[in-house]
C-alpha positions as CSV (number, residue, x, y, z in Angstrom):
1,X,0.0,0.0,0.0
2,X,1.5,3.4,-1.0
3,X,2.4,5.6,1.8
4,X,1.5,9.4,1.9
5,X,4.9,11.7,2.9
6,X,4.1,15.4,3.7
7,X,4.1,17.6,1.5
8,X,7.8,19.3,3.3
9,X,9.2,15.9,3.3
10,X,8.4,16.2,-1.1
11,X,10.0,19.5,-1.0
12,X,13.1,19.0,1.0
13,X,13.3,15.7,-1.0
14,X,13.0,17.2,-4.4
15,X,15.6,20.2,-3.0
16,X,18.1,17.3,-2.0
17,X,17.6,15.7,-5.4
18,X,18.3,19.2,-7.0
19,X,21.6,20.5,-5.3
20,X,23.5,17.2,-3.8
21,X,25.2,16.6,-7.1
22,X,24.0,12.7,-5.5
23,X,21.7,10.0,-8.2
24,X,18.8,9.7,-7.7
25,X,18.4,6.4,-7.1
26,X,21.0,7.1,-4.0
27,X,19.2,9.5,-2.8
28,X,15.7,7.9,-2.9
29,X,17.7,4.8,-1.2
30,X,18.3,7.0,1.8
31,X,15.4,8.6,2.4
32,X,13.5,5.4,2.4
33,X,11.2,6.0,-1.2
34,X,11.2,4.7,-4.3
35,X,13.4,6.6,-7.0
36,X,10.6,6.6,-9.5
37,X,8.8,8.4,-6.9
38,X,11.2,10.6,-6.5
39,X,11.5,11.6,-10.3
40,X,7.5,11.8,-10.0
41,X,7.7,14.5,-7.5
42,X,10.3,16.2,-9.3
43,X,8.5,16.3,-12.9
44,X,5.5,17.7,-10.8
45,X,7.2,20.7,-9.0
46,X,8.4,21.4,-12.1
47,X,5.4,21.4,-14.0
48,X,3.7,23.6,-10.9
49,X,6.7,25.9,-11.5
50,X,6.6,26.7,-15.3
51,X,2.8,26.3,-15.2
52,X,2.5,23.7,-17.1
53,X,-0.1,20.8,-16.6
């Protein structure tokens, strides 16, 4: 069953995944998701950010 993170937790995830020079697959590794979850959350902040849908 999929588990709901906080929204912060998406943003300081997606923040991590944008400045720690790290893959993402590392990254997603240590904070305990799935990195095609993480590459979700950061095609939708960036979609939210340009305005695209």
């Amino acid at each position: 069953m999929p588990v709901a993170h906080p929204e912060e937790f998406r943003r300081r995830a997606v923040e991590l995944a944008r400045t720690s020079g790290q893959p993402l697959a590392r990254i997603a590794k240590d904070l305990g998701i799935n990195d095609g979850t993480l590459r979700n959350w950061l095609t939708g902040i960036a979609q939210v950010q340009c305005g695209c849908n």
